[in-house]
N, C-alpha and C positions, 0 to 999 in steps of 0.2 A: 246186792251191795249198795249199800244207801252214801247220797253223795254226801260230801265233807259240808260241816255245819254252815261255816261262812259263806257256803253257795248252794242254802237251802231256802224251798218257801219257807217252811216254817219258820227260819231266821226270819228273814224278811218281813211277817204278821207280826210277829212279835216285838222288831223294831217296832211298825206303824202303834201295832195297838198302843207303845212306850210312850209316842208319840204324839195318841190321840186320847191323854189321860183327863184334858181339858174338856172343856162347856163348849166351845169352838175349836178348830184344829187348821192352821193356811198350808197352805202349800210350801210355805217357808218355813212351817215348825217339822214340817216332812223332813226337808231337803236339808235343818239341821242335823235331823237323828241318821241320816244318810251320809251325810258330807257330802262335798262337792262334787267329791269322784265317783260317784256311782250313777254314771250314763246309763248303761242296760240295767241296771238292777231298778232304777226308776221309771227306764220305760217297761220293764217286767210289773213294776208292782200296780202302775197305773193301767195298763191292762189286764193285770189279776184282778185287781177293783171292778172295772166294768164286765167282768161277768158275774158278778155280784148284786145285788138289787139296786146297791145305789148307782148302777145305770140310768135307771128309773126316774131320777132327783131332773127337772127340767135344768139341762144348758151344762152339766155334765158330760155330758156324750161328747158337744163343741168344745168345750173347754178343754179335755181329754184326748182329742184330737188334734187342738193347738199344740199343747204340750209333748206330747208322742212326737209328729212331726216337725221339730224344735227340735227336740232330744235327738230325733233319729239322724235331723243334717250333722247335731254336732258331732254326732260316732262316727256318720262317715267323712268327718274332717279331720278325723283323727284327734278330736280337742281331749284336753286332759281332763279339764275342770268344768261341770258341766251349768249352765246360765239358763235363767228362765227371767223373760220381761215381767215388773214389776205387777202390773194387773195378774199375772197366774201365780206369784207368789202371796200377794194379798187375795187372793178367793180362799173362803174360806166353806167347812162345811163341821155340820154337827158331830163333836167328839161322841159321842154315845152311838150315833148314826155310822160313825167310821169303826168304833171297836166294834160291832156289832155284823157287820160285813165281816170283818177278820175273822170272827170268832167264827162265824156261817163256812167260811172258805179253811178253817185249818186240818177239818179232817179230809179233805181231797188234797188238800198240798202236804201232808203226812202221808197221803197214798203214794200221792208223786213224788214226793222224795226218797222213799223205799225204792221204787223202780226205775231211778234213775242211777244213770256210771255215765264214764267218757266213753261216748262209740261213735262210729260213723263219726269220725271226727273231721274230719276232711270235708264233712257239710256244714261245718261251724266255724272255720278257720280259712285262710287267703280269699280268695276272688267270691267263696259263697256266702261269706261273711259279710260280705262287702253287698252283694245282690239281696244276701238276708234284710239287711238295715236298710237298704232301697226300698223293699217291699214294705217292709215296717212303716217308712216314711209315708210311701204311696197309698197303703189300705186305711189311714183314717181320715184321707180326702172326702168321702163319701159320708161321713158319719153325721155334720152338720145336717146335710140335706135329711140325714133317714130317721134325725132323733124323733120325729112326731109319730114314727110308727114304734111299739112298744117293745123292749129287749134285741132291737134286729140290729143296734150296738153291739149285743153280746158276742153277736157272731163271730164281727171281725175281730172284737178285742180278744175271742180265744183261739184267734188264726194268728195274731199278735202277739200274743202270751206263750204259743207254741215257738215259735220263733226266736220270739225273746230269751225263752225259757232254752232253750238250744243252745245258742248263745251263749247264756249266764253259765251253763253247766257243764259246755262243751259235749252236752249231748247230740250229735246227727240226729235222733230217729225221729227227737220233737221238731228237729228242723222239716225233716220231712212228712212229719206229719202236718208243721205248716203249712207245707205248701200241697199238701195232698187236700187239706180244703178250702188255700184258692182255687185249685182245682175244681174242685166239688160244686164250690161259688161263681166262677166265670162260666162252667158248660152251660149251664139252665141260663144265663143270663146270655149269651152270645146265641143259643140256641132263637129266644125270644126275638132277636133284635134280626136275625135273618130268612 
């Protein structure tokens, strides 16, 4: 059972790409074809992007970890209408470079939205909801420091994207498969440190 259109990726590329029909595309012609109110559906799309190559583009990674944890206090403030400071709605990046990520990511977000329904829903609503956008907030602290090592953005943004993607859909299993690779991502790293 494939989930309802308006809370699909594929919606969502097909916004961006609408809205990366230009030579340049800012963060503000985004957030037009979005509207103000789509807090998760923007921190989903910005880490759908970054496991996309234009991770790659130097100062991305930072940028997109500005914005993620921005996004993620204001969900868990409960705000309606979602606000980004001026310097992240004037960054811009190349329209041909932004449709061309879409285009790259539409046949896995047509897989994922075949296999997606509302489950385990009770890890996407009240207090896990709440811890979900915590983590959201918390995991792109790191990303600044890591951009000079190559795609190791990708990671988090698709432990992000899980989450998100959970969230957006009222699917549990992507929640739990978020956090099944912080998991994955703290043992090796805690293991190291002791």
């Amino acid at each position: 059972m494939a989930i309802e259109n308006d809370r699909s990726l594929t919606d969502l590329l097909e916004r961006l790409e609408h809205a990366a029909e230009h030579d340049t595309v800012s963060m503000s012609d985004i957030l037009d074809e979005f509207g103000d109110r789509a807090i998760t559906p923007f921190i989903l799309l910005i880490a759908l992007l970054l496991i996309s190559p234009i991770s790659g583009i130097p100062g991305v990674p930072t940028l997109s970890a500005v914005a993620l944890v921005i996004l993620a206090v204001q969900a868990l403030r409960g705000q309606r209408r979602l606000w980004l400071p001026d310097f992240l709605l004037r960054r811009e990046v190349a329209g041909p470079r932004l449709r061309k990520s879409a285009h790259w990511l539409r046949r896995p977000a047509a897989f994922v939205d075949r296999h997606t329904r509302p489950r385990l829903r009770m890890l996407a609503t009240g207090m896990m909801r709440f811890l979900t956008l915590l983590a959201i907030m918390i995991i792109p602290l790191a990303w600044p420091a890591l951009e000079l090592l190559p795609m190791v953005t990708s990671v988090g943004a698709l432990t992000v994207f899980l989450l998100a993607f959970g969230l957006f859909t009222r699917d549990g299993l992507y929640v739990l498969l978020g956090y099944i690779c912080i998991l994955i991502t703290l043992v090796p790293g805690v293991y190291l440190l002791t």
